[in-house]
MIBAGU-657137 format. One record per residue: residue number from 0; x, y, z of N, C-alpha, C, CB in turn. Coordinates in steps of 0.02 Angstrom, whole numbers, plus 50000, padded with zeros to 5 digits. Glycine has a CB too. Example, Ala and Ser with C-alpha at 12.3 -4.5 7.8 and 13.67 -1.06 7.14 Angstrom:
% MIBAGU-657137
<pt><i>0</i><n_u>50660</n_u><n_v>49716</n_v><n_w>50390</n_w><ca_u>50615</ca_u><ca_v>49775</ca_v><ca_w>50390</ca_w><c_u>50660</c_u><c_v>49835</c_v><c_w>50390</c_w><cb_u>50565</cb_u><cb_v>49776</cb_v><cb_w>50452</cb_w></pt>
<pt><i>1</i><n_u>50642</n_u><n_v>49888</n_v><n_w>50354</n_w><ca_u>50684</ca_u><ca_v>49947</ca_v><ca_w>50357</ca_w><c_u>50645</c_u><c_v>50002</c_v><c_w>50394</c_w><cb_u>50704</cb_u><cb_v>49970</cb_v><cb_w>50286</cb_w></pt>
***
This chain:
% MIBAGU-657137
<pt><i>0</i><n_u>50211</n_u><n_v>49313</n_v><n_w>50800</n_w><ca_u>50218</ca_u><ca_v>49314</ca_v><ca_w>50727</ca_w><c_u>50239</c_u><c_v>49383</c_v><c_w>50704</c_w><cb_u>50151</cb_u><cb_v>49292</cb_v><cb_w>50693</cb_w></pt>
<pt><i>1</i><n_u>50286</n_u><n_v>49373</n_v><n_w>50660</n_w><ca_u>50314</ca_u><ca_v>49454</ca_v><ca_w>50625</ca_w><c_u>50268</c_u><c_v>49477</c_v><c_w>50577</c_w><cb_u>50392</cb_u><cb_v>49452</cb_v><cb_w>50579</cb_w></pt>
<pt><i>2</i><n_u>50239</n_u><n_v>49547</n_v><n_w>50584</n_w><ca_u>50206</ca_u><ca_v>49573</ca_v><ca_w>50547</ca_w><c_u>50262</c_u><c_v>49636</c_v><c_w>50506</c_w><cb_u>50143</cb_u><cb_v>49594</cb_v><cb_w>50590</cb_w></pt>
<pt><i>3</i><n_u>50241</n_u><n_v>49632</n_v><n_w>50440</n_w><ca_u>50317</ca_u><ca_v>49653</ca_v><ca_w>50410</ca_w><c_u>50285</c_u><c_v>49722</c_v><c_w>50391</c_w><cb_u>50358</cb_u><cb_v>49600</cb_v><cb_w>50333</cb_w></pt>
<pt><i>4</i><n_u>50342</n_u><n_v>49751</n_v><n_w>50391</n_w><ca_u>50335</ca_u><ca_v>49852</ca_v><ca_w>50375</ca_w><c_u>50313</c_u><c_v>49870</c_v><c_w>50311</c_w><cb_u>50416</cb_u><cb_v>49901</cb_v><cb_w>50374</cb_w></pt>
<pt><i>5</i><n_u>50316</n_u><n_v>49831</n_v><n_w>50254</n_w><ca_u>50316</ca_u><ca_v>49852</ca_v><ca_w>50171</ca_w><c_u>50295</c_u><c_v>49769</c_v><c_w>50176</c_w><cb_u>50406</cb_u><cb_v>49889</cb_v><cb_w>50115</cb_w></pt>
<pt><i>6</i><n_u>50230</n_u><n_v>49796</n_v><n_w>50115</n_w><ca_u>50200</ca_u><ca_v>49724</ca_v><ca_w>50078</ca_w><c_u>50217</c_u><c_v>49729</c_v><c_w>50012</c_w><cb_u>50115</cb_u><cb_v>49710</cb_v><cb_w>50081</cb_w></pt>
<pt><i>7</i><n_u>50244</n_u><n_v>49708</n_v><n_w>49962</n_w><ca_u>50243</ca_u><ca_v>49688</ca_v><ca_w>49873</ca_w><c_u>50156</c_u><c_v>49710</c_v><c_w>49846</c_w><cb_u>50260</cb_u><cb_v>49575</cb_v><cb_w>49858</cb_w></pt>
<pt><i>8</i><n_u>50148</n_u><n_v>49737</n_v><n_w>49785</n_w><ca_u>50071</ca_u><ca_v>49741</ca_v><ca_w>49751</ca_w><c_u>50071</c_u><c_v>49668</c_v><c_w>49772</c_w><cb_u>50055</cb_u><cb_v>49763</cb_v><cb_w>49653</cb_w></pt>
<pt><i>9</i><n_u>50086</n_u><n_v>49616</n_v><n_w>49760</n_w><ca_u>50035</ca_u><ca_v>49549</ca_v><ca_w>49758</ca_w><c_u>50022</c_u><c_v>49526</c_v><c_w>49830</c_w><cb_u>50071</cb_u><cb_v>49480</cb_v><cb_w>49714</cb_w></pt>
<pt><i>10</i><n_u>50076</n_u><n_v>49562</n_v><n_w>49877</n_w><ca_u>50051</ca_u><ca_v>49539</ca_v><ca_w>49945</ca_w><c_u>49992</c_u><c_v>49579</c_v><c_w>49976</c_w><cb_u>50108</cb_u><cb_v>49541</cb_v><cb_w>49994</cb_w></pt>
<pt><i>11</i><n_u>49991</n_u><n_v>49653</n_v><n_w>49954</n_w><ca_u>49924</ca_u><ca_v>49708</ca_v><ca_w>49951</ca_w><c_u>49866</c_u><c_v>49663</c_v><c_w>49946</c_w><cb_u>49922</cb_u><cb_v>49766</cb_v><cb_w>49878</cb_w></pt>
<pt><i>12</i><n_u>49872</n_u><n_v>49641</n_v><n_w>49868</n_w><ca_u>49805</ca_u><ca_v>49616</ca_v><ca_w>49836</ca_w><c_u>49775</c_u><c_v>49542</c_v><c_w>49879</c_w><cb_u>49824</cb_u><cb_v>49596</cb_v><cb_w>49746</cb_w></pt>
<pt><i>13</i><n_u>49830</n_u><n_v>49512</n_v><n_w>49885</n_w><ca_u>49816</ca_u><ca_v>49458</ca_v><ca_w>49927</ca_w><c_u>49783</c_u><c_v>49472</c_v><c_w>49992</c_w><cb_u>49873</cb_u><cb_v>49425</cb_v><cb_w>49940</cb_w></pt>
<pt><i>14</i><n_u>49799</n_u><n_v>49521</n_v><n_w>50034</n_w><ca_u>49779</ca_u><ca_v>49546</ca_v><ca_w>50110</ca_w><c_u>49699</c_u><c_v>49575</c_v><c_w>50099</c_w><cb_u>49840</cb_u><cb_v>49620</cb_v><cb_w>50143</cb_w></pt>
<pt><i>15</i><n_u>49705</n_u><n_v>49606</n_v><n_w>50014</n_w><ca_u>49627</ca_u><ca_v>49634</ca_v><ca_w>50033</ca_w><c_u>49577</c_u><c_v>49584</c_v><c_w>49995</c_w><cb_u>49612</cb_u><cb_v>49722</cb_v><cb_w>50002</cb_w></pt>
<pt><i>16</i><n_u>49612</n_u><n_v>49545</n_v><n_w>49954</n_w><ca_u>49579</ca_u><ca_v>49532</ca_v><ca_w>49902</ca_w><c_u>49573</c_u><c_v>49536</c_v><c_w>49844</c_w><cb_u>49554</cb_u><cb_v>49542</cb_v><cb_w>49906</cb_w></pt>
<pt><i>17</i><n_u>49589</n_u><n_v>49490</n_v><n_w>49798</n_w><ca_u>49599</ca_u><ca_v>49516</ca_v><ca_w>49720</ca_w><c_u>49540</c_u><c_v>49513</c_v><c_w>49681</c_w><cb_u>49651</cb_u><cb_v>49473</cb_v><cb_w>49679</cb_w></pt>
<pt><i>18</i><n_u>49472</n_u><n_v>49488</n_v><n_w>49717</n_w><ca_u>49415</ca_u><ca_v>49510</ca_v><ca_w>49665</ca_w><c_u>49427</c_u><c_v>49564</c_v><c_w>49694</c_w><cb_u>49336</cb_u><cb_v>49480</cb_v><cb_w>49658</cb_w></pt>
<pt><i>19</i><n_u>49440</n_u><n_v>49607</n_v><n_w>49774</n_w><ca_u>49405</ca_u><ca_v>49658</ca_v><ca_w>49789</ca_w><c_u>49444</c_u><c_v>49729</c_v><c_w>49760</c_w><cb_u>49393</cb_u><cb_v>49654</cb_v><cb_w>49866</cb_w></pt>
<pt><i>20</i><n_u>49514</n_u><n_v>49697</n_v><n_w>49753</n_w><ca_u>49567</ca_u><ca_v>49758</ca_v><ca_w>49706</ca_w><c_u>49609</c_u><c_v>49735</c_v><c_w>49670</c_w><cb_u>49612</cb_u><cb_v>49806</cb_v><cb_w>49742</cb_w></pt>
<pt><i>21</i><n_u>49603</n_u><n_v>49762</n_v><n_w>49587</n_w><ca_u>49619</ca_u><ca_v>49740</ca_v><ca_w>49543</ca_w><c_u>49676</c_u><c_v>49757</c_v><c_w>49553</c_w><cb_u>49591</cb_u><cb_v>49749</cb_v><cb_w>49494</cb_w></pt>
<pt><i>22</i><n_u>49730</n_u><n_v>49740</n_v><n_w>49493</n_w><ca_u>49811</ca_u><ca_v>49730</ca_v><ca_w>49486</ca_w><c_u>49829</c_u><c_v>49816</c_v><c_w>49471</c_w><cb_u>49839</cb_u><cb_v>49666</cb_v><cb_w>49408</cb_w></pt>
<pt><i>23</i><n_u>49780</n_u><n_v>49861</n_v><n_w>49426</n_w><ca_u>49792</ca_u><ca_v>49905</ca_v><ca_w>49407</ca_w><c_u>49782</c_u><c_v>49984</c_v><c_w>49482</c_w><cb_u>49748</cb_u><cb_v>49895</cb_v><cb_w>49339</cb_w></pt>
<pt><i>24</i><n_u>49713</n_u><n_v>49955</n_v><n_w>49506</n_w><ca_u>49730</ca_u><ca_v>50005</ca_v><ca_w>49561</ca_w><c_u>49767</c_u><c_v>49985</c_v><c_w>49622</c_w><cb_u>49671</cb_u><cb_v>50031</cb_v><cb_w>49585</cb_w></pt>
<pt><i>25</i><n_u>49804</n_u><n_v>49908</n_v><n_w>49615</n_w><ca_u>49849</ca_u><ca_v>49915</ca_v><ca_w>49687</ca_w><c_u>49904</c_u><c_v>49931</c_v><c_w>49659</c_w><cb_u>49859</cb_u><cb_v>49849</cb_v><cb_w>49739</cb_w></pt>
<pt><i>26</i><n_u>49919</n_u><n_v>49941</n_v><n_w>49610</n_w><ca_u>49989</ca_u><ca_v>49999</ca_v><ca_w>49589</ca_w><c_u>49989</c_u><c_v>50064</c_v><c_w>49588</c_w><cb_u>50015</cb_u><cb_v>49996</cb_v><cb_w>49525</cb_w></pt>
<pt><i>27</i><n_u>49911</n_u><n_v>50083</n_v><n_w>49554</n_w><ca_u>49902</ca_u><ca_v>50154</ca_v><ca_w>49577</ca_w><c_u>49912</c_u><c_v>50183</c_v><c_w>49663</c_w><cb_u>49829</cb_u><cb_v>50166</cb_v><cb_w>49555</cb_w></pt>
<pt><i>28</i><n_u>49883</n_u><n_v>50138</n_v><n_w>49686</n_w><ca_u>49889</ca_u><ca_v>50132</ca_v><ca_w>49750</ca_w><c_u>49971</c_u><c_v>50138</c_v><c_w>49786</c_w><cb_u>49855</cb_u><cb_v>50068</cb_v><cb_w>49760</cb_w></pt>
<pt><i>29</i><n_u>50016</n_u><n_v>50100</n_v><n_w>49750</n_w><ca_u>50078</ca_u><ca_v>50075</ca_v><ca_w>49780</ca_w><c_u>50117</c_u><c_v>50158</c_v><c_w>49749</c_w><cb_u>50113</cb_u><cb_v>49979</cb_v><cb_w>49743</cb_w></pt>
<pt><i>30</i><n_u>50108</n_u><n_v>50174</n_v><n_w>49693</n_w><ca_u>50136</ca_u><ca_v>50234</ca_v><ca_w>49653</ca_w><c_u>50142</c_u><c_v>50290</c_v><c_w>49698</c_w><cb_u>50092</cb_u><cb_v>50256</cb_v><cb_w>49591</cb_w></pt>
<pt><i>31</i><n_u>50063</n_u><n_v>50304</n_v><n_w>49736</n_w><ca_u>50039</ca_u><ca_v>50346</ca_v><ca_w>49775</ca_w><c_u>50056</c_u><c_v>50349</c_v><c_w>49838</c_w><cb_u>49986</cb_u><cb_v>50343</cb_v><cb_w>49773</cb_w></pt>
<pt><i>32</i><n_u>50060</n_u><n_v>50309</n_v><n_w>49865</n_w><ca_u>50056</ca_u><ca_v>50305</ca_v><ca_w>49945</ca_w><c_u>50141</c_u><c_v>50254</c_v><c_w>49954</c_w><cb_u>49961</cb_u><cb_v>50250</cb_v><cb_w>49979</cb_w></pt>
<pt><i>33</i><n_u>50157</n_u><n_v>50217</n_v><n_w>49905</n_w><ca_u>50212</ca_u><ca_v>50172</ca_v><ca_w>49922</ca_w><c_u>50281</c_u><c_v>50201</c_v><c_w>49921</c_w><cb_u>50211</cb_u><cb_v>50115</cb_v><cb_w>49878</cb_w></pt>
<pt><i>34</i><n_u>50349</n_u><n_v>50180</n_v><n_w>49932</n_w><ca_u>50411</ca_u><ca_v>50167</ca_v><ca_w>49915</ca_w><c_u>50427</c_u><c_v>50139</c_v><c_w>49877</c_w><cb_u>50438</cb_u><cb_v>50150</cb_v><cb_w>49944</cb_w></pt>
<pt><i>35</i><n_u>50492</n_u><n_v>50172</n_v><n_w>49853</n_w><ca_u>50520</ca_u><ca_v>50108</ca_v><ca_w>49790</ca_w><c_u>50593</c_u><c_v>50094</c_v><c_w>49828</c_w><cb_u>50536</cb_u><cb_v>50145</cb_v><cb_w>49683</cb_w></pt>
<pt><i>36</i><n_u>50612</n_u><n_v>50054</n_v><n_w>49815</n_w><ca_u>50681</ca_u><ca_v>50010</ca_v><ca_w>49852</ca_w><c_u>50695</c_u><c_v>49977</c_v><c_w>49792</c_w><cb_u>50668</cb_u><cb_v>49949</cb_v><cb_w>49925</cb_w></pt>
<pt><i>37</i><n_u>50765</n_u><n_v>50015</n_v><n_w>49751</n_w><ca_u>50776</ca_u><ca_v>49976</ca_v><ca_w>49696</ca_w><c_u>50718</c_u><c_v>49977</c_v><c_w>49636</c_w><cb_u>50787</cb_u><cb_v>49908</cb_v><cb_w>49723</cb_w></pt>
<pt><i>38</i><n_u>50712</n_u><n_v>49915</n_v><n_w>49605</n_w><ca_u>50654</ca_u><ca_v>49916</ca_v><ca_w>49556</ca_w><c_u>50608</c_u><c_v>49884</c_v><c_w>49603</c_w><cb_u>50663</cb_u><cb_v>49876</cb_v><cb_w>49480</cb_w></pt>
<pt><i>39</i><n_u>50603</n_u><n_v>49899</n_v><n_w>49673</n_w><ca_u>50531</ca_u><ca_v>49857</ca_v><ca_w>49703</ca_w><c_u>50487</c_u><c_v>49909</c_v><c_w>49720</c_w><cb_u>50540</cb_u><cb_v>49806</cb_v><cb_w>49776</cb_w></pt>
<pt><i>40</i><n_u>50420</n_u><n_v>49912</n_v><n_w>49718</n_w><ca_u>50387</ca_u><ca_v>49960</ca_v><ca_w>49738</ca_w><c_u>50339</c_u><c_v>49915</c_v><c_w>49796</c_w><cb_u>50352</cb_u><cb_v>50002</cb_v><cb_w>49674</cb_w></pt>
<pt><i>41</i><n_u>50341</n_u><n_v>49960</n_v><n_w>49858</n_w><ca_u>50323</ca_u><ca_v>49923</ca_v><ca_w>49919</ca_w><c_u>50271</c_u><c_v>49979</c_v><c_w>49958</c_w><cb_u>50398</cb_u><cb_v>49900</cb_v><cb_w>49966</cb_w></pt>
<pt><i>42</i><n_u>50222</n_u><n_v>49959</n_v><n_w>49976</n_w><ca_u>50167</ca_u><ca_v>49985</ca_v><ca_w>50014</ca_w><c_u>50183</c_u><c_v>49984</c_v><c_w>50082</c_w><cb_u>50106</cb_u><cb_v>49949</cb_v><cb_w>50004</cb_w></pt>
<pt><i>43</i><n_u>50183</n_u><n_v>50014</n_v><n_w>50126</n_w><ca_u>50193</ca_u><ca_v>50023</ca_v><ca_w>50195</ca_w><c_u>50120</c_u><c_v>50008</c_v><c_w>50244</c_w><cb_u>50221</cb_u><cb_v>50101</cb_v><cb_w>50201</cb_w></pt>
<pt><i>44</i><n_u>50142</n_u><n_v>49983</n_v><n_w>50298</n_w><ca_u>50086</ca_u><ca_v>49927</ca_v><ca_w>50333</ca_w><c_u>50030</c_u><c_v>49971</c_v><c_w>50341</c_w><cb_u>50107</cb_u><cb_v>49889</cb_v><cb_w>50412</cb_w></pt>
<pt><i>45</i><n_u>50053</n_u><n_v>50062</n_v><n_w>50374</n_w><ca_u>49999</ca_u><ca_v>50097</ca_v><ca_w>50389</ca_w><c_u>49930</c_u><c_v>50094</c_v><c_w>50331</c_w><cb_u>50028</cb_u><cb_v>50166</cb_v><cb_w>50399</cb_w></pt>
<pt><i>46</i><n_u>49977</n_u><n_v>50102</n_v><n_w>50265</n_w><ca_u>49947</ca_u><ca_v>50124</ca_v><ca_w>50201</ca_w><c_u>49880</c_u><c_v>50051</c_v><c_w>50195</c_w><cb_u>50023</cb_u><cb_v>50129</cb_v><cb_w>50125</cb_w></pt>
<pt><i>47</i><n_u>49915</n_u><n_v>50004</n_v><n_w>50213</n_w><ca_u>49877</ca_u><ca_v>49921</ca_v><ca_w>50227</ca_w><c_u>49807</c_u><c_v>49946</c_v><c_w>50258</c_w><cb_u>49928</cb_u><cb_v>49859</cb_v><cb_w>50298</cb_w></pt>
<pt><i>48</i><n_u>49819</n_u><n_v>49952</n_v><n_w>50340</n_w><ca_u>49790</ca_u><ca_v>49970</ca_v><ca_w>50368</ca_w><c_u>49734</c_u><c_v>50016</c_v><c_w>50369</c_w><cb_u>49819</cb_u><cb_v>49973</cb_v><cb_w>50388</cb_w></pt>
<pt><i>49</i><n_u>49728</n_u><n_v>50061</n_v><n_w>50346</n_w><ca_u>49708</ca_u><ca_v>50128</ca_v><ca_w>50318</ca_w><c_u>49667</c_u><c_v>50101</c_v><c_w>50273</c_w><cb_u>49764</cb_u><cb_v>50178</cb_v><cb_w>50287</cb_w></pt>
<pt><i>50</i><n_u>49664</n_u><n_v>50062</n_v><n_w>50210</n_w><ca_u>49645</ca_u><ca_v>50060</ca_v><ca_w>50175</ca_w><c_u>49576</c_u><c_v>50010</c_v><c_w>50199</c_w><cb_u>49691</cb_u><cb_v>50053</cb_v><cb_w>50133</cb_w></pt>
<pt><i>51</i><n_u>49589</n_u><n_v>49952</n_v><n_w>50240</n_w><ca_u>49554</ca_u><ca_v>49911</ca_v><ca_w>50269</ca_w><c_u>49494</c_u><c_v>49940</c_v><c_w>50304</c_w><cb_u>49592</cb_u><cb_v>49879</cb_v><cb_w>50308</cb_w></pt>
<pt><i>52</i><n_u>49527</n_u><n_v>50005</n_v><n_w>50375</n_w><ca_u>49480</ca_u><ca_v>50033</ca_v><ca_w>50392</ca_w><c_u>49445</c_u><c_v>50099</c_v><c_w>50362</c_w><cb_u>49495</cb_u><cb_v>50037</cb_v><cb_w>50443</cb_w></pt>
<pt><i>53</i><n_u>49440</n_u><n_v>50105</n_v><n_w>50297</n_w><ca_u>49428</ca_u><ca_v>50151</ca_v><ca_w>50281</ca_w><c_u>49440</c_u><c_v>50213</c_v><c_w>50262</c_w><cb_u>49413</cb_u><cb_v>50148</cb_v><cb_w>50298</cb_w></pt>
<pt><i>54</i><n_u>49510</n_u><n_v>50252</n_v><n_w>50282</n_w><ca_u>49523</ca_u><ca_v>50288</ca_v><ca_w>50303</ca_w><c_u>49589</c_u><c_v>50329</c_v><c_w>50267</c_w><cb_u>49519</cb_u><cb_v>50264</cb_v><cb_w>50356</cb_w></pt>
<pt><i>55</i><n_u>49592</n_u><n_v>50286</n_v><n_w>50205</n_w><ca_u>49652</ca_u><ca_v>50309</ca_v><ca_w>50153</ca_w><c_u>49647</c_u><c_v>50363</c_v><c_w>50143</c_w><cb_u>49659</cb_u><cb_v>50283</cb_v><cb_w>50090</cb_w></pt>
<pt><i>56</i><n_u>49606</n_u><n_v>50398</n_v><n_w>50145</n_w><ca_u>49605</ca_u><ca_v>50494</ca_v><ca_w>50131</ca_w><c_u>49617</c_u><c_v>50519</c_v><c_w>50181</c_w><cb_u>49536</cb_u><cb_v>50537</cb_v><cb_w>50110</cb_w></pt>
<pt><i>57</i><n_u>49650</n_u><n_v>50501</n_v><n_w>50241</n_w><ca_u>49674</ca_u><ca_v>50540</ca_v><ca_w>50292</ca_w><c_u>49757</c_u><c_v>50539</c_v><c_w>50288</c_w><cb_u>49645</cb_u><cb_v>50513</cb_v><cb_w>50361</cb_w></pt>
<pt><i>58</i><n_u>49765</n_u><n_v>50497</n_v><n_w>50249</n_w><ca_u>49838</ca_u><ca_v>50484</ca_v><ca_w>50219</ca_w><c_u>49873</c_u><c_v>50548</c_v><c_w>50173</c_w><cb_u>49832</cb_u><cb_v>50416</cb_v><cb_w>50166</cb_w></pt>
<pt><i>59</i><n_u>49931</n_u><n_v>50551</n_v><n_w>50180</n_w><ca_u>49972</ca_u><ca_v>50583</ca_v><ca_w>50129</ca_w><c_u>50015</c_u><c_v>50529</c_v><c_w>50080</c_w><cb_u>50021</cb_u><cb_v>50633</cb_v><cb_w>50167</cb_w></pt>
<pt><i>60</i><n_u>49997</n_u><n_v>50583</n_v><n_w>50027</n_w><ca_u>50031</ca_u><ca_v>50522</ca_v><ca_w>49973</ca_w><c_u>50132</c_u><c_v>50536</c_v><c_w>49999</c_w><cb_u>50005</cb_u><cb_v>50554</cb_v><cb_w>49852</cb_w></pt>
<pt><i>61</i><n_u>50158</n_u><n_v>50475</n_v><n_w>49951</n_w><ca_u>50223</ca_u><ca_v>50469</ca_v><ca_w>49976</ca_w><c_u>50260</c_u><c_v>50518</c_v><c_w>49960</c_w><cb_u>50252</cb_u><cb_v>50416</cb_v><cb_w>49958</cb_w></pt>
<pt><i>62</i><n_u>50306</n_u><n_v>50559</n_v><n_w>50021</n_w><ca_u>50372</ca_u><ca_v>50609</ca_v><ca_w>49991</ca_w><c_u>50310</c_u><c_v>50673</c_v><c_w>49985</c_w><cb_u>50424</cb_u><cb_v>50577</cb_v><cb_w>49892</cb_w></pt>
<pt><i>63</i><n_u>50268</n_u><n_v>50674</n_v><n_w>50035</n_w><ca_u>50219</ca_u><ca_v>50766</ca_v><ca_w>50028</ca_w><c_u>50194</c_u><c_v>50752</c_v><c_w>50090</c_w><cb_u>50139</cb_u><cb_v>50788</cb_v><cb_w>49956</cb_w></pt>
<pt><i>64</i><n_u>50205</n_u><n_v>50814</n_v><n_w>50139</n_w><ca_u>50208</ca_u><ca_v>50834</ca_v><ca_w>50187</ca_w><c_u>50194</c_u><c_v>50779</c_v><c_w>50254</c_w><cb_u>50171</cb_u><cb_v>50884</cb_v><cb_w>50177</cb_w></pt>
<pt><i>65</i><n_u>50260</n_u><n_v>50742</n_v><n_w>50279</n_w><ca_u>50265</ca_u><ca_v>50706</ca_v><ca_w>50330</ca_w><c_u>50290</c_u><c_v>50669</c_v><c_w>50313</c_w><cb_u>50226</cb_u><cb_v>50689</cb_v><cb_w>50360</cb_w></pt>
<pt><i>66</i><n_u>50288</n_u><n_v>50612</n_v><n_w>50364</n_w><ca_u>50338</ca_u><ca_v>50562</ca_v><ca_w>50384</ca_w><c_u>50310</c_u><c_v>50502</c_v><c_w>50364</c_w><cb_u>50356</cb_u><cb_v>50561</cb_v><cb_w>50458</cb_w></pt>
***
């Protein structure tokens, strides 16, 4: 099964949960840590990941220092 590189906010919210994250911080979220492609703003799988295990503050936000 293909696990895809960039999720959409509603595919975010869906993966973690939308009682568990509202509409307003998985954009804050996507603003911070995501890409924009066009008018899409897309979260990257690590950023997914990270967030699941805990570990989003070991992250750099998007476009500041790294890859």
């Amino acid at each position: 099964m293909h696990t895809p590189l960039l999720y959409t906010v509603s595919e975010l919210r869906a993966l973690i949960g939308h009682e568990r994250l509202g509409r307003d911080v998985a954009y804050q979220l996507a603003r911070r840590y995501g890409v924009r492609l066009g008018k899409r703003l897309l979260v990257p799988r690590r950023v997914v990941e990270a967030l699941l295990e805990g570990r989003l503050e070991e992250l750099h936000p998007a476009g500041v220092g790294g890859a």
